[in-house]
PyMOL Python script that loads the backbone (N, CA, C, O; Angstrom):
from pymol import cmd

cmd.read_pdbstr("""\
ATOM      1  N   UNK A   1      38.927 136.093-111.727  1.00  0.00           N
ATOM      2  CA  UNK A   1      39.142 136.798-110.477  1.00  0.00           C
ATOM      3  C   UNK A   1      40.637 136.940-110.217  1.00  0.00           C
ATOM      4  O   UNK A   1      41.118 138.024-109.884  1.00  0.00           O
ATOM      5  N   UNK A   2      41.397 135.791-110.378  1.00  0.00           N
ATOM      6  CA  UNK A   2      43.013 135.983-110.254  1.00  0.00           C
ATOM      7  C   UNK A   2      43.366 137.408-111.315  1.00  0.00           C
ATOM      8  O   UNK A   2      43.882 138.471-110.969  1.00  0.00           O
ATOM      9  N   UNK A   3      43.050 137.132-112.231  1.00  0.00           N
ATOM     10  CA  UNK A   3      43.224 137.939-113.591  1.00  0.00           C
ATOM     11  C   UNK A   3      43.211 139.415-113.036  1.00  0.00           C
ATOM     12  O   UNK A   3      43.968 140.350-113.299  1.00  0.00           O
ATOM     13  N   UNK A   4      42.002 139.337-112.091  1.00  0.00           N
ATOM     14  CA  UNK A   4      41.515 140.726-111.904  1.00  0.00           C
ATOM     15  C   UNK A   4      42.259 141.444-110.762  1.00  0.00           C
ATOM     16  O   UNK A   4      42.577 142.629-110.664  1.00  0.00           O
ATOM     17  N   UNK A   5      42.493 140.168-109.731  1.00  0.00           N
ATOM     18  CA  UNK A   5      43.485 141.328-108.721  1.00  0.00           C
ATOM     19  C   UNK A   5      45.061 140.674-109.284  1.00  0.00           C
ATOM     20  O   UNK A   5      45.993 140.587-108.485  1.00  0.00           O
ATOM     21  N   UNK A   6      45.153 140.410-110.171  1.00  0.00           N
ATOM     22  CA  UNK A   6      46.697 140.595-111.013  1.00  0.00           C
ATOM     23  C   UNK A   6      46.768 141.525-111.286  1.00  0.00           C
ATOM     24  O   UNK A   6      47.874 142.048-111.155  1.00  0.00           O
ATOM     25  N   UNK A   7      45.496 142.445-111.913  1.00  0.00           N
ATOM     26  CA  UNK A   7      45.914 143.941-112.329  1.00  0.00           C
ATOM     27  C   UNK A   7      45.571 144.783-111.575  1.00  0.00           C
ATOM     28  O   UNK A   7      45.899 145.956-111.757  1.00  0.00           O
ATOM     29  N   UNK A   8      44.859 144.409-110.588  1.00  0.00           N
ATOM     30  CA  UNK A   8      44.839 145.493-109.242  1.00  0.00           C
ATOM     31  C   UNK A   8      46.276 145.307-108.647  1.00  0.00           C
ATOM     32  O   UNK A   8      46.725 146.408-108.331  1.00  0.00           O
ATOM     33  N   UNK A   9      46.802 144.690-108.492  1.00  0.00           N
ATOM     34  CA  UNK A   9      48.304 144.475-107.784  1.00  0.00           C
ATOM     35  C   UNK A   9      49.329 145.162-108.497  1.00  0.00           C
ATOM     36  O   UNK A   9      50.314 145.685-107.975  1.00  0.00           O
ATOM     37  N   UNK A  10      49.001 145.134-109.957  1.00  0.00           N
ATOM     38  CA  UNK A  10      49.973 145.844-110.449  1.00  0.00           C
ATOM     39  C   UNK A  10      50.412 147.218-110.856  1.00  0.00           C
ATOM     40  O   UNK A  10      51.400 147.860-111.212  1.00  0.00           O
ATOM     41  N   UNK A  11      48.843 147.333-110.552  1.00  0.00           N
ATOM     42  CA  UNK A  11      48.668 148.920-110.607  1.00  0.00           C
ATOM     43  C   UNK A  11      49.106 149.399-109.359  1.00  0.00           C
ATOM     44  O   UNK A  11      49.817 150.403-109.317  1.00  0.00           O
ATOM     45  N   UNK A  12      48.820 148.893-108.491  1.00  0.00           N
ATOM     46  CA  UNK A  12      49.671 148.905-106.893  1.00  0.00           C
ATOM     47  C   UNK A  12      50.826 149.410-106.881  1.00  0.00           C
ATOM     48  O   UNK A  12      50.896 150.523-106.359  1.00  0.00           O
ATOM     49  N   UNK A  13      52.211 148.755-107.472  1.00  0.00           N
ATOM     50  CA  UNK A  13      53.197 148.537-107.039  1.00  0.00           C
ATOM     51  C   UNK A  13      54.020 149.646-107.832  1.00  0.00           C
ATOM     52  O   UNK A  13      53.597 150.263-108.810  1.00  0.00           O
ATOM     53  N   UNK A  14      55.239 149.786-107.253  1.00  0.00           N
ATOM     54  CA  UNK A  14      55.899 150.790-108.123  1.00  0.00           C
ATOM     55  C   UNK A  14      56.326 150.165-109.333  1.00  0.00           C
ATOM     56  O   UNK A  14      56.253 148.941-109.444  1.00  0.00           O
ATOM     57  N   UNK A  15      56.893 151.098-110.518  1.00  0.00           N
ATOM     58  CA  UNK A  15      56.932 151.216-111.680  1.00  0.00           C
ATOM     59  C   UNK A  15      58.010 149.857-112.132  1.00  0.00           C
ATOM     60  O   UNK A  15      58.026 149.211-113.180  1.00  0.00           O
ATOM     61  N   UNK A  16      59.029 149.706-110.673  1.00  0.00           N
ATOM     62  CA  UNK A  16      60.185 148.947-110.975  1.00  0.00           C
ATOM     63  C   UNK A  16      59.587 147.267-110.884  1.00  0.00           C
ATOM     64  O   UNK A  16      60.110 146.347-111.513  1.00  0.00           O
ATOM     65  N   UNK A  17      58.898 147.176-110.355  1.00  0.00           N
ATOM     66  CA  UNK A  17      58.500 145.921-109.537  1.00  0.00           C
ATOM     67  C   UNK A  17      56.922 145.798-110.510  1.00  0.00           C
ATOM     68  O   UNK A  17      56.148 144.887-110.215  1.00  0.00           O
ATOM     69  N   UNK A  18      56.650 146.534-111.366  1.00  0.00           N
ATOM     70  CA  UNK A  18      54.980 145.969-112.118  1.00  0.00           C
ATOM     71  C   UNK A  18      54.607 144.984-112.714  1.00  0.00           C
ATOM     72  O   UNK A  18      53.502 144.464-112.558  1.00  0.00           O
ATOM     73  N   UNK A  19      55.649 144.525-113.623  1.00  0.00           N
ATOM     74  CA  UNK A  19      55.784 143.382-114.590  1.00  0.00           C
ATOM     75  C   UNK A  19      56.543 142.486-113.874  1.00  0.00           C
ATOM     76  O   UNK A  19      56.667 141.461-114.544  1.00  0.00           O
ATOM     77  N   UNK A  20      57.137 142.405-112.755  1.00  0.00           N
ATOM     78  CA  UNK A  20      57.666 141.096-112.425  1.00  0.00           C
ATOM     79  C   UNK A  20      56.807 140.215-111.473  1.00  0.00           C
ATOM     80  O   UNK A  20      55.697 140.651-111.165  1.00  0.00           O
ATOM     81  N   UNK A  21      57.160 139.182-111.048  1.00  0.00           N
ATOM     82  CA  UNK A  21      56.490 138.381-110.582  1.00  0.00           C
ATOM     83  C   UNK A  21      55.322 138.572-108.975  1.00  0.00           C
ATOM     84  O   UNK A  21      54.308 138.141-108.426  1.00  0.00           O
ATOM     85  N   UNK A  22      56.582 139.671-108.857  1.00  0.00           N
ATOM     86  CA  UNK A  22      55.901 140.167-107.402  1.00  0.00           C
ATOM     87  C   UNK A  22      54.826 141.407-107.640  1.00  0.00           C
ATOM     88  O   UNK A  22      53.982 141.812-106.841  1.00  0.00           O
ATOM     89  N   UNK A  23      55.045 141.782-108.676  1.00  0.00           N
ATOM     90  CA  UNK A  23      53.975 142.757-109.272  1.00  0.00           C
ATOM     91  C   UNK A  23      52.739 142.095-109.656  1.00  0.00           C
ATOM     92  O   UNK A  23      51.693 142.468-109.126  1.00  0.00           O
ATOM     93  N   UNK A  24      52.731 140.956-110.699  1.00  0.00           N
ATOM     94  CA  UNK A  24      51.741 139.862-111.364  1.00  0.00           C
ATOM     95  C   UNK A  24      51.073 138.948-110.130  1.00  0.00           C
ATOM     96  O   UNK A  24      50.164 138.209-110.507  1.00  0.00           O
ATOM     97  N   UNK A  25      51.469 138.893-108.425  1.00  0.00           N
ATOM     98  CA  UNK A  25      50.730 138.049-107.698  1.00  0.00           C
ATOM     99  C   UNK A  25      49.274 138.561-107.277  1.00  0.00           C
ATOM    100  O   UNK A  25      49.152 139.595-106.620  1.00  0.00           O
ATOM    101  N   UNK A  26      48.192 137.809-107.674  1.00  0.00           N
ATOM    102  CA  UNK A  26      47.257 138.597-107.059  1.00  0.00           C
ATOM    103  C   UNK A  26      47.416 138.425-105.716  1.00  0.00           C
ATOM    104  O   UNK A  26      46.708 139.337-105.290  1.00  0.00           O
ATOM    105  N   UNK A  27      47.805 137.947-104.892  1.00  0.00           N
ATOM    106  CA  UNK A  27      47.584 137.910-103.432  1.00  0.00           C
ATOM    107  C   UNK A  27      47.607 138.970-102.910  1.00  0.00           C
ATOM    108  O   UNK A  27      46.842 139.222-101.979  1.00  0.00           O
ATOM    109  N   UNK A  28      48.951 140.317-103.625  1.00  0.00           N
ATOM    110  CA  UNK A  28      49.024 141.177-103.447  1.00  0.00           C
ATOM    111  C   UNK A  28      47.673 142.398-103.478  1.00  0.00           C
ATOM    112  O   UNK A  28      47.602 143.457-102.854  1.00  0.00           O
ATOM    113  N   UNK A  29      46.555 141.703-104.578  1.00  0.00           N
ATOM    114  CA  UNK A  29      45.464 142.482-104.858  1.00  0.00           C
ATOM    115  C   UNK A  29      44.908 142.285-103.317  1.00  0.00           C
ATOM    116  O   UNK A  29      44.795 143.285-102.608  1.00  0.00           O
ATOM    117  N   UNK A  30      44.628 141.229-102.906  1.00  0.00           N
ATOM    118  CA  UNK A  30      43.668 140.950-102.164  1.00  0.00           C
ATOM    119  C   UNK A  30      44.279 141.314-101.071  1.00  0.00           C
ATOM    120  O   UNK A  30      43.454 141.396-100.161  1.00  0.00           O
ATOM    121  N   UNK A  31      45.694 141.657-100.614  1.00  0.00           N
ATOM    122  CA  UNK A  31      45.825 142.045 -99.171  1.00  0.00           C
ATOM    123  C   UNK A  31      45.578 143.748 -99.326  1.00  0.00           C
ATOM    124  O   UNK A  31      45.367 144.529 -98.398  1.00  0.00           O
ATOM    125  N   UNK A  32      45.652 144.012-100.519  1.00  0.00           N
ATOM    126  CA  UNK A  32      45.350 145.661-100.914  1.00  0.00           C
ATOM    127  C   UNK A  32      43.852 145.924-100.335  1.00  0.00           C
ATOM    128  O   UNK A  32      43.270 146.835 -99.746  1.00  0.00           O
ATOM    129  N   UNK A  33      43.521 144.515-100.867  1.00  0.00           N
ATOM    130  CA  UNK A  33      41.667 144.858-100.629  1.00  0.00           C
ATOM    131  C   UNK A  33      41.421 145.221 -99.197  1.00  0.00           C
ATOM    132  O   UNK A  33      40.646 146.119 -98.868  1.00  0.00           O
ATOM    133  N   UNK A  34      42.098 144.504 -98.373  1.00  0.00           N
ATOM    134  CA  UNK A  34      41.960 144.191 -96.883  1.00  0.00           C
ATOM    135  C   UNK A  34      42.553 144.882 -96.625  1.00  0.00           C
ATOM    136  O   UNK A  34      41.674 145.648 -96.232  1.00  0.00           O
ATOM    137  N   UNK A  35      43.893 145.680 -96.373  1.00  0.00           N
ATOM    138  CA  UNK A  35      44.501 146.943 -96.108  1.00  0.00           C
ATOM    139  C   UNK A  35      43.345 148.034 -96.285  1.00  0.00           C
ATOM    140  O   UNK A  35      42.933 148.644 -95.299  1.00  0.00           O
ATOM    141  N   UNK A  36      42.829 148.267 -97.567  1.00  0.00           N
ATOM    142  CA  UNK A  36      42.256 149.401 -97.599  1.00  0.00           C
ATOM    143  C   UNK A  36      41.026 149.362 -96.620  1.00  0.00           C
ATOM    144  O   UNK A  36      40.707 150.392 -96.026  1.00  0.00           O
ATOM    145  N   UNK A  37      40.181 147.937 -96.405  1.00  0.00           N
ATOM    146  CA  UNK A  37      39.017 147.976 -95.954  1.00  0.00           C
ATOM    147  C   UNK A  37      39.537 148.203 -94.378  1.00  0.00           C
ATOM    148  O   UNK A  37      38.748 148.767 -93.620  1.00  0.00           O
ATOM    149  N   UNK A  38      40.506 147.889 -93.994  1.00  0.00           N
ATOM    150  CA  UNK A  38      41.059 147.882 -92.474  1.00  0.00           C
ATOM    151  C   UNK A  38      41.400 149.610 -92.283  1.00  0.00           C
ATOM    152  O   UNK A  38      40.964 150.147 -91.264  1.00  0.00           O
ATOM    153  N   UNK A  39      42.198 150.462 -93.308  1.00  0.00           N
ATOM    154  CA  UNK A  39      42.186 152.054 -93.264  1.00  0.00           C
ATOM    155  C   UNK A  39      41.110 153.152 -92.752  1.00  0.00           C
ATOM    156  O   UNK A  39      40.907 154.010 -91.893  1.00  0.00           O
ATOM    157  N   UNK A  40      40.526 152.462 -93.977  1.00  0.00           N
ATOM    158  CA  UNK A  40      38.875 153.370 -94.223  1.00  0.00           C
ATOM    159  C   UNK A  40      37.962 152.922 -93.080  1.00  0.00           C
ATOM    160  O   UNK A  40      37.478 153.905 -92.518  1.00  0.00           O
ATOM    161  N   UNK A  41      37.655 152.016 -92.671  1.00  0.00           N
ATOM    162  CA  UNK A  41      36.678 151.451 -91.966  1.00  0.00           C
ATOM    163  C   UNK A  41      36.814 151.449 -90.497  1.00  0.00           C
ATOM    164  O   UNK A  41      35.980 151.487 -89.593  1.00  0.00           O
ATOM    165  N   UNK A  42      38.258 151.386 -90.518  1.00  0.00           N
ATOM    166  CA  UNK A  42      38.744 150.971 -88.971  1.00  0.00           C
ATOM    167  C   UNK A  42      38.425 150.110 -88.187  1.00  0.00           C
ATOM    168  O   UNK A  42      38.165 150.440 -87.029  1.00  0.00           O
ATOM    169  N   UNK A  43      38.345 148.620 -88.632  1.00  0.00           N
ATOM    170  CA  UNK A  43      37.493 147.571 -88.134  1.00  0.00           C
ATOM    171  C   UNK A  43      38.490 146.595 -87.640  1.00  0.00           C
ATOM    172  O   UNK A  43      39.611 146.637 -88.146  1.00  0.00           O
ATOM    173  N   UNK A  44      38.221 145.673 -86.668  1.00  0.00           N
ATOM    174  CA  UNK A  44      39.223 144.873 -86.258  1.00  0.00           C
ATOM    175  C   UNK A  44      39.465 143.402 -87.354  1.00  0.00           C
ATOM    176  O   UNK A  44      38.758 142.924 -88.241  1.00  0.00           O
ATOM    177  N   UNK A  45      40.758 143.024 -86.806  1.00  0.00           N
ATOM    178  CA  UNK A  45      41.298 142.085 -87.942  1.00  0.00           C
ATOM    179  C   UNK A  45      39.907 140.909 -88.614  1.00  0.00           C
ATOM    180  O   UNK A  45      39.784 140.487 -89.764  1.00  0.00           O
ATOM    181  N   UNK A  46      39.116 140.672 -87.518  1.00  0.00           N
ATOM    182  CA  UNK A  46      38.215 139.522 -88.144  1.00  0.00           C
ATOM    183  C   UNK A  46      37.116 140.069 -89.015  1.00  0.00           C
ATOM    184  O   UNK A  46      36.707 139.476 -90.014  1.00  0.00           O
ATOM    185  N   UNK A  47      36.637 141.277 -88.575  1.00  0.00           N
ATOM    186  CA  UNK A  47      35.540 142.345 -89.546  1.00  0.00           C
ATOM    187  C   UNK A  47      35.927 142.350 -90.439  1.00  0.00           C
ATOM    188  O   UNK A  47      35.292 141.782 -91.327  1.00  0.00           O
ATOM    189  N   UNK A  48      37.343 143.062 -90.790  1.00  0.00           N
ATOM    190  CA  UNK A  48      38.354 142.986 -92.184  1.00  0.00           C
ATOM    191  C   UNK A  48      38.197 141.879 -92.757  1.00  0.00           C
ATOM    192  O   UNK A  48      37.426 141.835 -93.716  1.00  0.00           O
ATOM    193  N   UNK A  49      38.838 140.775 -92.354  1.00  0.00           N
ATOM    194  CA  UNK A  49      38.316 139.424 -93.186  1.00  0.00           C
ATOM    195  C   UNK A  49      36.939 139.215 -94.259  1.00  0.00           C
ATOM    196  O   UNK A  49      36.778 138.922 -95.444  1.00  0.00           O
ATOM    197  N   UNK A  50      35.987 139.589 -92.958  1.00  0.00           N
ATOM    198  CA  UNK A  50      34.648 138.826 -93.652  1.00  0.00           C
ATOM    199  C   UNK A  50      34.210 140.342 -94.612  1.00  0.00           C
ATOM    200  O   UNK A  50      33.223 140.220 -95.338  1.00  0.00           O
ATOM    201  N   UNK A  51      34.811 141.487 -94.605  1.00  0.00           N
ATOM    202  CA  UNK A  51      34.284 142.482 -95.355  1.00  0.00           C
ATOM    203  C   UNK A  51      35.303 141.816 -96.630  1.00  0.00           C
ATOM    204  O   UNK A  51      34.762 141.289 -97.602  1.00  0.00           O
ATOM    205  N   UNK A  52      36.550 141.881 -96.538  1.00  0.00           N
ATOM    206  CA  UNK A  52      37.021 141.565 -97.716  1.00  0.00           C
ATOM    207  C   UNK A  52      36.704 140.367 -98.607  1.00  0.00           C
ATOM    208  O   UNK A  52      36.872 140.338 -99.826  1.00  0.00           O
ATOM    209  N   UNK A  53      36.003 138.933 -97.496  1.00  0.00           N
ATOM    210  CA  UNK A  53      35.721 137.419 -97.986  1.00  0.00           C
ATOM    211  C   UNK A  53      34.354 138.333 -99.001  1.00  0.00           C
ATOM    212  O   UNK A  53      34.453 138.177-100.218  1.00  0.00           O
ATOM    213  N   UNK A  54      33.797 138.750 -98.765  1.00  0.00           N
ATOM    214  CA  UNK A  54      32.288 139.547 -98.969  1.00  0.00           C
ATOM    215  C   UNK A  54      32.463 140.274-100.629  1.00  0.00           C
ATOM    216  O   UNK A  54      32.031 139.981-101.744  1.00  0.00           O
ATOM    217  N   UNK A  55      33.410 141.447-100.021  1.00  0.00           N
ATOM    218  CA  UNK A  55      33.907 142.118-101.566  1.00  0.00           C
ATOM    219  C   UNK A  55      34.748 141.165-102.667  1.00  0.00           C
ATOM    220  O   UNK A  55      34.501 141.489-103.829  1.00  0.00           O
ATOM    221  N   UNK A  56      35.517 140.259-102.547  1.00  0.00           N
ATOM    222  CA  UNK A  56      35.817 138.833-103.230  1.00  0.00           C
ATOM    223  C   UNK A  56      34.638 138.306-104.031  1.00  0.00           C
ATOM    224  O   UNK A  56      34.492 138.182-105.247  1.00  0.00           O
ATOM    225  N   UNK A  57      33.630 137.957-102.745  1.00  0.00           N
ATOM    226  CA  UNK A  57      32.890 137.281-103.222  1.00  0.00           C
ATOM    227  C   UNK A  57      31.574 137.942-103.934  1.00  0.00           C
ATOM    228  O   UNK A  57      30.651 137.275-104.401  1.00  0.00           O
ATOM    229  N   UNK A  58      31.649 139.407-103.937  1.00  0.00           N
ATOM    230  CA  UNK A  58      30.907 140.319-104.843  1.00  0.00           C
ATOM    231  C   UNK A  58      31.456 140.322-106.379  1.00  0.00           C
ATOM    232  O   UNK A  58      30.997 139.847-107.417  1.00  0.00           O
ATOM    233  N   UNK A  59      32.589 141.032-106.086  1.00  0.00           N
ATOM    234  CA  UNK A  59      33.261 141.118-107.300  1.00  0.00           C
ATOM    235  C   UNK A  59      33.496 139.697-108.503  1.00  0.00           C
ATOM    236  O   UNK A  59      33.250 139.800-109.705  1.00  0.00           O
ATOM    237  N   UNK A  60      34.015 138.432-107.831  1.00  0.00           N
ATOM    238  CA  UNK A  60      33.120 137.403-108.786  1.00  0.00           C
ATOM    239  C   UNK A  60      31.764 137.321-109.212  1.00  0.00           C
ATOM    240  O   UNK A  60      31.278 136.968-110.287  1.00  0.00           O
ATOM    241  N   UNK A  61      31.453 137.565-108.566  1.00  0.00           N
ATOM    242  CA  UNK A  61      29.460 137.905-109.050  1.00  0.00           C
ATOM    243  C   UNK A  61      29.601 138.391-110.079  1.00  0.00           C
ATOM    244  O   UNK A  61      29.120 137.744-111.009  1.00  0.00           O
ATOM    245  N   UNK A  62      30.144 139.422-110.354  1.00  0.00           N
ATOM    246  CA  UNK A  62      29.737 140.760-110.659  1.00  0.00           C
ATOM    247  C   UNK A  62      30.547 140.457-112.292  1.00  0.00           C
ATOM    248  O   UNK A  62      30.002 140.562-113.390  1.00  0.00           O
ATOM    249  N   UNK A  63      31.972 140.067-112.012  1.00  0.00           N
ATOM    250  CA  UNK A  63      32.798 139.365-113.095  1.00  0.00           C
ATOM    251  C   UNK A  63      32.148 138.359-113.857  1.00  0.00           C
ATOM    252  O   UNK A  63      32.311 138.228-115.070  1.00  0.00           O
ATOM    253  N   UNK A  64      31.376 137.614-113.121  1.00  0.00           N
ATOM    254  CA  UNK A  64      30.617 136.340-113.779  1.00  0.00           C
ATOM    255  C   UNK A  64      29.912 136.798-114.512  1.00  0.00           C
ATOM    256  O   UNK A  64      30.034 136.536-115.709  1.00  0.00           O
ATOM    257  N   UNK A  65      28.742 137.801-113.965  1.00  0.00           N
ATOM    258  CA  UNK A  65      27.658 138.439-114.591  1.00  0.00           C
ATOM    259  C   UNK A  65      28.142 138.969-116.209  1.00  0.00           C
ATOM    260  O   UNK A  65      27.542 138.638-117.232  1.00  0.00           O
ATOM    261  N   UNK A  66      29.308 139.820-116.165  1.00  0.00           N
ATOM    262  CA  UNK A  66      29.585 140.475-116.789  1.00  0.00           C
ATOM    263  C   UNK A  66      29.991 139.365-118.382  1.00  0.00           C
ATOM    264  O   UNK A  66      29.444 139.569-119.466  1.00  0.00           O
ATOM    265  N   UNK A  67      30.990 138.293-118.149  1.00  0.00           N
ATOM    266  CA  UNK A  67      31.498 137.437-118.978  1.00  0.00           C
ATOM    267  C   UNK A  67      30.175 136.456-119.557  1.00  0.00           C
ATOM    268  O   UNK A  67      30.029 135.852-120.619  1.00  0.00           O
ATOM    269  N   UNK A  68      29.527 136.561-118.661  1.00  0.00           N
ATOM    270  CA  UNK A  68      27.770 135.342-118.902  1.00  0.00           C
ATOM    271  C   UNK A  68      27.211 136.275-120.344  1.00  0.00           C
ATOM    272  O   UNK A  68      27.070 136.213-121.565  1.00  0.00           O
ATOM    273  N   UNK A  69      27.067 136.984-119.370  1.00  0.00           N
ATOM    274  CA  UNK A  69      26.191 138.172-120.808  1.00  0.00           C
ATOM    275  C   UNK A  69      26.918 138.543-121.839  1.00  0.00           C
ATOM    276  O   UNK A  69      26.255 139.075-122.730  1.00  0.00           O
ATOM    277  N   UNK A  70      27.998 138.453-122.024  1.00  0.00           N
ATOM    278  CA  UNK A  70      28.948 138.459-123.703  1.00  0.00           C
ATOM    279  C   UNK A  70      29.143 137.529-123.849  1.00  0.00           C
ATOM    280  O   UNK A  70      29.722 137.660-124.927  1.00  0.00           O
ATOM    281  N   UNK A  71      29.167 136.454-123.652  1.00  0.00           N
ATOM    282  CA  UNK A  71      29.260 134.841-124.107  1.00  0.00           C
ATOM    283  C   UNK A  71      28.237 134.011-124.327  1.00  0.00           C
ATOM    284  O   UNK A  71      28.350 132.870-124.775  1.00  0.00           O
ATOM    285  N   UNK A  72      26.882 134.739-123.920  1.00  0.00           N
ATOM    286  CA  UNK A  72      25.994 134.003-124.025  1.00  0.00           C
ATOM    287  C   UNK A  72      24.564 134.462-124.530  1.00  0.00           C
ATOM    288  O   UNK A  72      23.650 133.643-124.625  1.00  0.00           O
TER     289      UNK A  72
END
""", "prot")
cmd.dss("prot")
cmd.show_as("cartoon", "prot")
cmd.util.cbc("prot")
cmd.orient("prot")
């Protein structure tokens, strides 16, 4: 999951800043996640939270699922 919004973050950021450290943080993925869900949705700060705790906690699912079934 880090792995995964490492490269959502980096696809984020401009070209200068991709490969460095501030490019490589996922934290950056996950406030992307919550920015976007706060844009689109227009929901107040605590909705945002539990939509983004939600899509987090989908997207590991979904990552798990995916790594279970080629490894196993």
């Amino acid at each position: 999951l880090i792995a995964a919004f490492s490269v959502l973050s980096m696809t984020s950021m401009p070209e200068e800043f991709r490969y460095t450290w501030v490019g490589l943080n996922p934290w950056n993925g996950v406030e992307g996640l919550a920015s976007t869900v706060r844009y689109f949705l227009h929901t107040s700060v605590a909705v945002t939270y539990i939509i983004t705790v939600a899509l987090l906690f989908l997207i590991w699912w979904r990552l798990y699922a995916i790594f279970h079934r080629i490894w196993h």
